[in-house]
DOKEKOL-365822 format. One record per residue: residue in three letters; x, y, z of N, C-alpha, C in turn. Coordinates in pm, 1 decimal. Layout:
// DOKEKOL-365822
pt code:ALA	npx:X	npy:Y	npz:Z	capx:X	capy:Y	capz:Z	cpx:X	cpy:Y	cpz:Z
...
***
This chain:
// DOKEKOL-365822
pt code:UNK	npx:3689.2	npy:2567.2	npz:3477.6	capx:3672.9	capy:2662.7	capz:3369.2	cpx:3804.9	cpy:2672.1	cpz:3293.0
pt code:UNK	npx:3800.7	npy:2663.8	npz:3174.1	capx:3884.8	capy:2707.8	capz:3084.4	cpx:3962.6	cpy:2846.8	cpz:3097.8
pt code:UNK	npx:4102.9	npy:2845.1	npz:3091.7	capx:4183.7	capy:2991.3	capz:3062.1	cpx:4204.7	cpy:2975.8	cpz:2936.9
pt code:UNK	npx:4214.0	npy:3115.3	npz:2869.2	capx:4232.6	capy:3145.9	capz:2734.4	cpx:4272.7	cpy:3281.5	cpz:2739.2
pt code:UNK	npx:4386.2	npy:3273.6	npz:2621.7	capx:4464.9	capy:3439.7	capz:2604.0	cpx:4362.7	cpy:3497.3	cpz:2506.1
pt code:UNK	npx:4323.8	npy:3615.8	npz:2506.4	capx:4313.8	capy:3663.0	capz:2388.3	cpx:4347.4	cpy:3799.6	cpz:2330.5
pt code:UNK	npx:4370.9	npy:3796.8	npz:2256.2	capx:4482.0	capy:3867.6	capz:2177.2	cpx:4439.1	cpy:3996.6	cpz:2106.1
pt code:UNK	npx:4465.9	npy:4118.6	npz:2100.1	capx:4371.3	capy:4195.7	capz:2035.9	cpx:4336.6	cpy:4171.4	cpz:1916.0
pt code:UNK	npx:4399.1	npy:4083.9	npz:1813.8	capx:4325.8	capy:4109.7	capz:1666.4	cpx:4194.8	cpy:4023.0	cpz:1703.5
pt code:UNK	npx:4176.9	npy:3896.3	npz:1807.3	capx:4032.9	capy:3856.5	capz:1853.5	cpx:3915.8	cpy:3928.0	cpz:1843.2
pt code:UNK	npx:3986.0	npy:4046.3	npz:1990.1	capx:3877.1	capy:4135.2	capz:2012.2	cpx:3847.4	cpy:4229.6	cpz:1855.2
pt code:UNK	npx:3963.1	npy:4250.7	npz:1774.7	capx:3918.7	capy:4349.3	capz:1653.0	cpx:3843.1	cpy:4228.8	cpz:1561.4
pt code:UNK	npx:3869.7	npy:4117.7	npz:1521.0	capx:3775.9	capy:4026.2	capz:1440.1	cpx:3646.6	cpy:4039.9	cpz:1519.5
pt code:UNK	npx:3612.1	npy:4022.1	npz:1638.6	capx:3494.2	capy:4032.3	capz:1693.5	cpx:3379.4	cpy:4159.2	cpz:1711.1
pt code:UNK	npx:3431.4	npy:4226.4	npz:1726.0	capx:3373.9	capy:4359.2	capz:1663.5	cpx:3374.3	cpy:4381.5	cpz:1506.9
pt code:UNK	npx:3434.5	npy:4358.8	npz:1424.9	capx:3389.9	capy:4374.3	capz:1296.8	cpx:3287.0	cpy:4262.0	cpz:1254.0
pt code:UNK	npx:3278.0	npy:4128.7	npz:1303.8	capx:3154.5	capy:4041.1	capz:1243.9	cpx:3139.8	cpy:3965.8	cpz:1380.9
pt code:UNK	npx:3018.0	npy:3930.9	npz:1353.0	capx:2905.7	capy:3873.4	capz:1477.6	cpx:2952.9	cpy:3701.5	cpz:1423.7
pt code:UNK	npx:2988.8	npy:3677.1	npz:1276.8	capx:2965.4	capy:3483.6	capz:1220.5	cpx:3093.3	cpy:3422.2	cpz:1254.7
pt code:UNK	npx:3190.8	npy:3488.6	npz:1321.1	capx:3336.6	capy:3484.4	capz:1322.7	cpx:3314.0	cpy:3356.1	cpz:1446.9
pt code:UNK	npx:3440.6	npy:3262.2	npz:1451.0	capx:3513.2	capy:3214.9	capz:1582.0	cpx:3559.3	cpy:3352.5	cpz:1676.0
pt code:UNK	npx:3633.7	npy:3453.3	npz:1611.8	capx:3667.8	capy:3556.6	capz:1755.3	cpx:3533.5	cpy:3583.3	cpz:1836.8
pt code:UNK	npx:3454.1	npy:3638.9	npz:1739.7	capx:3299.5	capy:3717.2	capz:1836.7	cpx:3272.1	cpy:3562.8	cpz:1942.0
pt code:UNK	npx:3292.1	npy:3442.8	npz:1868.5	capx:3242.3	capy:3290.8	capz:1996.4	cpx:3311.8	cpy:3336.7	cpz:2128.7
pt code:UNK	npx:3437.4	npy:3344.2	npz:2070.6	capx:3493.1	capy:3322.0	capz:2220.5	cpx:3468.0	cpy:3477.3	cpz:2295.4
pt code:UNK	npx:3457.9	npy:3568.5	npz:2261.3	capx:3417.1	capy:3679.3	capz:2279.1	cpx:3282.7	cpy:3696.9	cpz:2391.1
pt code:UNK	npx:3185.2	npy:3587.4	npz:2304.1	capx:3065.2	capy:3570.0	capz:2359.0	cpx:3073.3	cpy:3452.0	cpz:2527.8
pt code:UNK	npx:3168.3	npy:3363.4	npz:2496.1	capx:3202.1	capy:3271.8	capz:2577.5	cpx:3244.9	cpy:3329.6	cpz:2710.1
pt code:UNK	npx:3333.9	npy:3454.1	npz:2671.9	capx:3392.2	capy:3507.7	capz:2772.2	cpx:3314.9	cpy:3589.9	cpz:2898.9
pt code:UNK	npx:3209.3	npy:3663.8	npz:2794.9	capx:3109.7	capy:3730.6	capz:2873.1	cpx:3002.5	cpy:3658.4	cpz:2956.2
pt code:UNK	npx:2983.9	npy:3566.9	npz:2894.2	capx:2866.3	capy:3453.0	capz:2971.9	cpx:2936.5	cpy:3369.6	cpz:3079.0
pt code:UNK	npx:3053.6	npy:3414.6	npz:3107.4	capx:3148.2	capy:3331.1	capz:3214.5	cpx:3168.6	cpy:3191.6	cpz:3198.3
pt code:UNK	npx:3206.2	npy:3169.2	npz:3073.2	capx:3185.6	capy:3028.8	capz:2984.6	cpx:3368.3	cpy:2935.7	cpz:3005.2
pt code:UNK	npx:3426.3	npy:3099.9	npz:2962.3	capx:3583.3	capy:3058.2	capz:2964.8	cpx:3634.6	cpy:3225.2	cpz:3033.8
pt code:UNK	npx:3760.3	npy:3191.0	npz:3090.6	capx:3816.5	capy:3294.6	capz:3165.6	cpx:3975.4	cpy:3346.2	cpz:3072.2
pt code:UNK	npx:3962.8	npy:3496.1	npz:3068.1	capx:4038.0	capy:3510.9	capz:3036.5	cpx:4220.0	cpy:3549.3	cpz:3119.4
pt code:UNK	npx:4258.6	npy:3473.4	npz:3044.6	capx:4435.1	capy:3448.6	capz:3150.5	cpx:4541.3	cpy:3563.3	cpz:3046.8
pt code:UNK	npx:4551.1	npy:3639.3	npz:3099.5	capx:4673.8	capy:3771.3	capz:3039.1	cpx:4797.5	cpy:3767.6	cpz:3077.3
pt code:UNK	npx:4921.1	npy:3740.0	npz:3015.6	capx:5041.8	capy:3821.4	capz:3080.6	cpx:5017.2	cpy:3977.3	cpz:3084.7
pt code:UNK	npx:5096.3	npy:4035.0	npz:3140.9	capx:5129.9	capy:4167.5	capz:3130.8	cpx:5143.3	cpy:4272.9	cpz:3035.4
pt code:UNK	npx:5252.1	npy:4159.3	npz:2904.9	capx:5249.7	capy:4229.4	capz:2803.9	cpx:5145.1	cpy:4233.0	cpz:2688.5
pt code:UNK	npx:5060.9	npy:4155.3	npz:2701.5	capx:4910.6	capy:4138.9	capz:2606.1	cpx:4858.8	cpy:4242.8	cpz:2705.7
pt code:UNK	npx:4799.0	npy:4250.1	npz:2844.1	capx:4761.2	capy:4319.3	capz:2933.8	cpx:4735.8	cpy:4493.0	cpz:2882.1
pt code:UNK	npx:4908.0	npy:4481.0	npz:2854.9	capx:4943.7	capy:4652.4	capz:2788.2	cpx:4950.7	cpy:4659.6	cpz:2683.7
pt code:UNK	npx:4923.8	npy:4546.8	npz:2550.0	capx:4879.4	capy:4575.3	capz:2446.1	cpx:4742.0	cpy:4625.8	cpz:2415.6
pt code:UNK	npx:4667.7	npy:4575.0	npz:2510.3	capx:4504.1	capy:4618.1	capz:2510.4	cpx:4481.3	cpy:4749.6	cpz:2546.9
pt code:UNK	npx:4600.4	npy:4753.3	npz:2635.5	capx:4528.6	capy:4891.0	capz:2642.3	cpx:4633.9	cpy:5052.2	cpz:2594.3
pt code:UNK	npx:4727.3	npy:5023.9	npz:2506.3	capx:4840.6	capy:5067.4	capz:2473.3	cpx:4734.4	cpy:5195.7	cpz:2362.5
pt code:UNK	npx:4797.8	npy:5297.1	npz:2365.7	capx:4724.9	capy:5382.6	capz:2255.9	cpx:4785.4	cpy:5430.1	cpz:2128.5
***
């Protein structure tokens, strides 16, 4: 299986449109297609308020 970072403007392109490349890999991710690989500091960008 594939690792892939992804980055929050991904997840924000993917939620604003369904025709995008972000929502693919988005979709990829959930269907256990590709795995997502985080450092720490993307980690705490996601979830930073």
């Amino acid at each position: 299986m594939e690792k892939v970072v992804i980055d929050t403007s991904v997840i924000a392109a993917a939620l604003i449109s369904k025709k995008g490349g972000s929502y693919k890999l988005i979709s990829l991710l959930i269907d256990g297609k590709l795995e997502n690989y985080a450092s720490k500091e993307v980690l705490d960008e996601y979830f930073r308020e």
